[in-house]
Backbone bond lengths (Angstrom), bond angles and torsions (degrees), N, CA, C in turn:
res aa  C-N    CA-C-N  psi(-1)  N-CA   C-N-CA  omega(-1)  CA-C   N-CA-C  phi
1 X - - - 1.449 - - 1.530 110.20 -
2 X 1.477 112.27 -101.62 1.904 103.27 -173.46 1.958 82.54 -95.56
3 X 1.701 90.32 147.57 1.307 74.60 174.37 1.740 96.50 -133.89
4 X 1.476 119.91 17.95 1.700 111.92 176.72 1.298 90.79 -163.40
5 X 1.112 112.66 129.38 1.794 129.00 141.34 1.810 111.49 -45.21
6 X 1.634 94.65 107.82 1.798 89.55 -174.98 1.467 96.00 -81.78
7 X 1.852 112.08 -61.31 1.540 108.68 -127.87 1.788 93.17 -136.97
8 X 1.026 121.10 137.79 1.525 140.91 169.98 1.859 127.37 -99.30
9 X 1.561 87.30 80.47 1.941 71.12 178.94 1.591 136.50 -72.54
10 X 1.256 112.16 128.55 1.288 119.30 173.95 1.538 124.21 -82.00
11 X 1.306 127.24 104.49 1.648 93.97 -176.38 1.528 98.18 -100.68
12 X 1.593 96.23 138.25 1.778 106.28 -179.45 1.585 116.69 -109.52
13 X 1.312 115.15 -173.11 1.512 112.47 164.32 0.941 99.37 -91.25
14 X 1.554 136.67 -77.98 1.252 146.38 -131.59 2.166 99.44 -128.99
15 X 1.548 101.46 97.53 1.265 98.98 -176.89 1.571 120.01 -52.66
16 X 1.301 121.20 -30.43 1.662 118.41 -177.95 1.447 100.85 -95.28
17 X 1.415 117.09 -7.87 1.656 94.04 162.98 1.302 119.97 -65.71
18 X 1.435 116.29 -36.50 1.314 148.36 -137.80 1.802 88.15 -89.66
19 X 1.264 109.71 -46.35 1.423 123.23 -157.05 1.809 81.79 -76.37
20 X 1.082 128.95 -48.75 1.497 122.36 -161.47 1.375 118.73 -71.62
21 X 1.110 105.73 -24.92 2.022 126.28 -160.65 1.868 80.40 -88.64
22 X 1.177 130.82 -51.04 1.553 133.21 -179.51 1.134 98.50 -42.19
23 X 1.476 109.43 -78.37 1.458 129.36 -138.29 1.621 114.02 -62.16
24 X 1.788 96.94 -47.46 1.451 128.36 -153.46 1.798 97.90 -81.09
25 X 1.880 105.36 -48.59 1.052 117.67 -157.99 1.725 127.91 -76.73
26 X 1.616 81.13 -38.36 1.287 118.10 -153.97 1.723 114.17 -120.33
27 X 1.525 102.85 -5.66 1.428 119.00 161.42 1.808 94.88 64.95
28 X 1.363 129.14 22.42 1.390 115.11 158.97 1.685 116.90 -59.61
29 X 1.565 107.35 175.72 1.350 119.17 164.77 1.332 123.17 -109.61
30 X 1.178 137.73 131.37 1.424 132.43 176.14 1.409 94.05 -75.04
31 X 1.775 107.96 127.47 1.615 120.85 178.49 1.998 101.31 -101.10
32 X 1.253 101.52 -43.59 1.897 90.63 165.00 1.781 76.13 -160.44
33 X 2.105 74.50 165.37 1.595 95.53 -173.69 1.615 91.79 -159.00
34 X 1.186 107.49 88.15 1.472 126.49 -170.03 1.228 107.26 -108.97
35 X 1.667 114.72 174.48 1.291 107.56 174.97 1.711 106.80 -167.98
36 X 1.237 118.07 121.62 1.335 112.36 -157.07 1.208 104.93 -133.18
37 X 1.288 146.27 100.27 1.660 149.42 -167.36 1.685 110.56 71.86
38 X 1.363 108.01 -112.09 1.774 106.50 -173.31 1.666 89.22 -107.00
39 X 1.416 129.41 -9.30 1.486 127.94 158.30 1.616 143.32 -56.70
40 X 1.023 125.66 123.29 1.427 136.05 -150.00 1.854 106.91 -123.91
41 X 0.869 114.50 82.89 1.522 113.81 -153.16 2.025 107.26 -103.74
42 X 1.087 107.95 79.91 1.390 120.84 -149.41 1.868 100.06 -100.68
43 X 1.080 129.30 107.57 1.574 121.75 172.75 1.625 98.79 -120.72
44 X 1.870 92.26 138.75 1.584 94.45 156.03 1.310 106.05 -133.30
45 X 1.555 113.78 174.63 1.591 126.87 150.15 1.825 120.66 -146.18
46 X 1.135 80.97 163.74 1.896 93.89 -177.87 1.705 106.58 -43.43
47 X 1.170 134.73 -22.39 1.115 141.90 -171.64 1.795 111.70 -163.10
48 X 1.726 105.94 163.31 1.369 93.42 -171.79 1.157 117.61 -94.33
49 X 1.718 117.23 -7.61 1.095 125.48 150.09 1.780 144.51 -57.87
50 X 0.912 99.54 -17.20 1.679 125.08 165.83 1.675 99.64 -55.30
51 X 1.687 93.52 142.71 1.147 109.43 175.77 1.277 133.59 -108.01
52 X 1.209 113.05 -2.23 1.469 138.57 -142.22 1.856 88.10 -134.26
53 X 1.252 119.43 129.66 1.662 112.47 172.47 1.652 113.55 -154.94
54 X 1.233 110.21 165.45 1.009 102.45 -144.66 1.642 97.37 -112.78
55 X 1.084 125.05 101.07 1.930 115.29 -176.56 1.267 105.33 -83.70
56 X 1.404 99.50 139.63 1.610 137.04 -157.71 1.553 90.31 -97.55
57 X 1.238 159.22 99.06 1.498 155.64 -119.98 1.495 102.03 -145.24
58 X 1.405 148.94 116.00 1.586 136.09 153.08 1.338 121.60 -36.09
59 X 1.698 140.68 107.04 0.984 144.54 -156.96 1.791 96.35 -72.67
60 X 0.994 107.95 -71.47 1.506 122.75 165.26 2.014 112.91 -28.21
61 X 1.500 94.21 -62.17 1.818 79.30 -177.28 1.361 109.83 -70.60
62 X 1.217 124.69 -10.10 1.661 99.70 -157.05 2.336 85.67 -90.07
63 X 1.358 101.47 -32.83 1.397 110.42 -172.86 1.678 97.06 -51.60
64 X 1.213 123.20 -38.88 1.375 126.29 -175.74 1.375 104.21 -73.87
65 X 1.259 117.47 -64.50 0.912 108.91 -169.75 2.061 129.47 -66.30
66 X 1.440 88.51 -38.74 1.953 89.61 162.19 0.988 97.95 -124.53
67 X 0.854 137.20 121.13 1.935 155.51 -179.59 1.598 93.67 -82.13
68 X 1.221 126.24 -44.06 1.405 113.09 177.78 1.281 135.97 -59.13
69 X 1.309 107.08 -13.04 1.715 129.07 -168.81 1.381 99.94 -89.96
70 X 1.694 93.78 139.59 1.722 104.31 -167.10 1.379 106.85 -89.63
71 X 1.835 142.56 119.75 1.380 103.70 -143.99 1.790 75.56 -141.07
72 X 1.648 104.09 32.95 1.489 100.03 168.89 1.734 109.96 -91.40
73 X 1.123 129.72 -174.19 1.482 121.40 -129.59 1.767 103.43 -103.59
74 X 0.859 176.10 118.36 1.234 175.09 46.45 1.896 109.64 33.10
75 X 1.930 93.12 132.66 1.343 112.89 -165.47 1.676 89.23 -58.41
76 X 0.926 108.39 159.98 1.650 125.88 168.83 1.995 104.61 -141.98
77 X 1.337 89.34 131.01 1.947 86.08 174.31 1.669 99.65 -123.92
78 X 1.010 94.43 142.88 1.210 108.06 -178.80 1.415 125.93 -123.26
79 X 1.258 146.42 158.55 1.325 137.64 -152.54 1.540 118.70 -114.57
80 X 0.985 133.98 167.21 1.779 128.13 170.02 1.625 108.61 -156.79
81 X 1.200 101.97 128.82 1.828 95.22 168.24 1.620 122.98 -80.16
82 X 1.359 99.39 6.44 1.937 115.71 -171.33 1.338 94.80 -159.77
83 X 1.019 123.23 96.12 1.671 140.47 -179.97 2.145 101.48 -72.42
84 X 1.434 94.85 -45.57 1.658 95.06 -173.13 1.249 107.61 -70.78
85 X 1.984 125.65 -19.64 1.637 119.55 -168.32 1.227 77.52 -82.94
86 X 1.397 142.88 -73.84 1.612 138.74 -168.97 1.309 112.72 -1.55
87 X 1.550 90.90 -65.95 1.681 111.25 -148.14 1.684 102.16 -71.91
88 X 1.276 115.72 -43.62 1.293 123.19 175.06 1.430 122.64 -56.96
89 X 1.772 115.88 -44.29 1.578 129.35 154.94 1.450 116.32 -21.87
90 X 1.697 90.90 -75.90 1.492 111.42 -174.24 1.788 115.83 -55.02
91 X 1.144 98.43 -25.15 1.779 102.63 -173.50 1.873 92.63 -76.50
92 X 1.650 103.12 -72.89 1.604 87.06 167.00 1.147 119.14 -41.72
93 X 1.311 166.87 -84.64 1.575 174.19 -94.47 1.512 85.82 -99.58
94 X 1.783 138.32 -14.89 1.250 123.53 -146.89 1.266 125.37 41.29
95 X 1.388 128.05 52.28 1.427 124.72 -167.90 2.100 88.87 -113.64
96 X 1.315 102.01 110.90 1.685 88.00 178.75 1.695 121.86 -68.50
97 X 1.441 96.61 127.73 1.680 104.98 -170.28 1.616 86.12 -120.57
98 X 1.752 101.29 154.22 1.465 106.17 167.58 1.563 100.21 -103.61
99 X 1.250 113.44 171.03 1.705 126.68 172.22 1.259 107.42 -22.72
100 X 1.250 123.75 157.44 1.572 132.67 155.99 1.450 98.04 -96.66
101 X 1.255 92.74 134.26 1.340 131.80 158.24 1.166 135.48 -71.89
102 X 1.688 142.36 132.91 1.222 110.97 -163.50 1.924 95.15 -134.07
103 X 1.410 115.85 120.51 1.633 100.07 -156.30 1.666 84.76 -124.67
104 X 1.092 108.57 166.45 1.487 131.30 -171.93 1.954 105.51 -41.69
105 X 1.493 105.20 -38.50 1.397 121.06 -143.30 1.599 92.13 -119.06
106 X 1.138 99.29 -25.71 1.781 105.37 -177.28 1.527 127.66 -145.59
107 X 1.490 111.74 -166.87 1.424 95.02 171.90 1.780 88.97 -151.24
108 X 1.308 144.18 111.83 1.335 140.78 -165.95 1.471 120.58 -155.27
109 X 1.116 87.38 141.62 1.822 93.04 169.59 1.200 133.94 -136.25
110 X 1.630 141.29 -175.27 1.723 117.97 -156.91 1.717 72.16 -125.57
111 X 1.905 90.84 159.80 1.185 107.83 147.81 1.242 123.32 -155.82
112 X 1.566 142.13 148.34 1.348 127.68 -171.57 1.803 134.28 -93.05
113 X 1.235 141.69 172.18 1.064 119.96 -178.78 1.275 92.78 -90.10
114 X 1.767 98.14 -151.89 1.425 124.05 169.55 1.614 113.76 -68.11
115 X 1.544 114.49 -51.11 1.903 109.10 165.02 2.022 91.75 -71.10
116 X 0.794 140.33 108.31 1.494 154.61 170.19 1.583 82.85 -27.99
117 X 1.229 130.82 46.66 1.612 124.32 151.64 1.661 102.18 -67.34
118 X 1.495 105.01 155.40 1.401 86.10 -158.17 2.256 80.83 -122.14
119 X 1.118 111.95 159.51 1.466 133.50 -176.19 1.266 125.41 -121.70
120 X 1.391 129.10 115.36 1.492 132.02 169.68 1.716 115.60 -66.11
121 X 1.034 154.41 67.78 1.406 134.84 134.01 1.472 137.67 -5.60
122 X 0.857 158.74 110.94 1.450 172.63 -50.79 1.319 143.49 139.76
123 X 1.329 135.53 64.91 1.579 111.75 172.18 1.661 118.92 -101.30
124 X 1.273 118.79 105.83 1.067 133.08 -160.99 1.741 111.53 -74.11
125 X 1.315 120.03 130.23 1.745 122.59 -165.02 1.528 107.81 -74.58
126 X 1.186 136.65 25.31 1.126 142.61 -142.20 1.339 100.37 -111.08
């Protein structure tokens, strides 16, 4: 039946803010950055090999365009094989992170974008 998680929507304010705070901050890759009528069709991931990506979405057009669509913010967790290089990155990058946490099952901490959407970080004991 489903057999992979492709795509993750983000809805942002400002798509090239959004695209810079990724790219610049957070060392993603832009996978396409198209643009087709009043549509802005922007995906990244941690690598260009990744399969799974995350679209960077116009908060505003999609609200215009389907008013029914819920386009408030949803947790996203995300993973790390070195939770302390992350955390240290992101502090240089100025990306605000709170404490790491250290839990039975994990060891993680949050940080927010540019819309102060806020992000789980992760290194899983596994």
């Amino acid at each position: 039946m489903i057999n992979k998680i492709a795509k993750i929507t983000i809805y942002v304010n400002n798509q090239d803010e959004a695209l810079k705070f990724w790219t610049e901050k957070l060392n993603f890759v832009t996978k396409i950055d198209a643009t087709e009528g009043p549509l802005r069709w922007i995906e990244i991931a941690p690598k260009e090999s990744e399969w799974v990506t995350m679209v960077l979405y116009d908060r505003k057009l999609m609200e215009k365009e389907c008013p029914a669509v819920d386009t408030e913010y949803k947790k996203v967790i995300l993973s790390t094989e070195n939770l302390e290089s992350a955390y240290n990155q992101m502090k240089a990058n100025d990306v605000e992170v709170t404490d790491i946490v250290t839990m039975e099952y994990a060891k993680l901490f949050t940080f927010k974008d540019q819309d102060n959407n806020e992000y789980l970080l992760r290194e899983d004991k596994f």
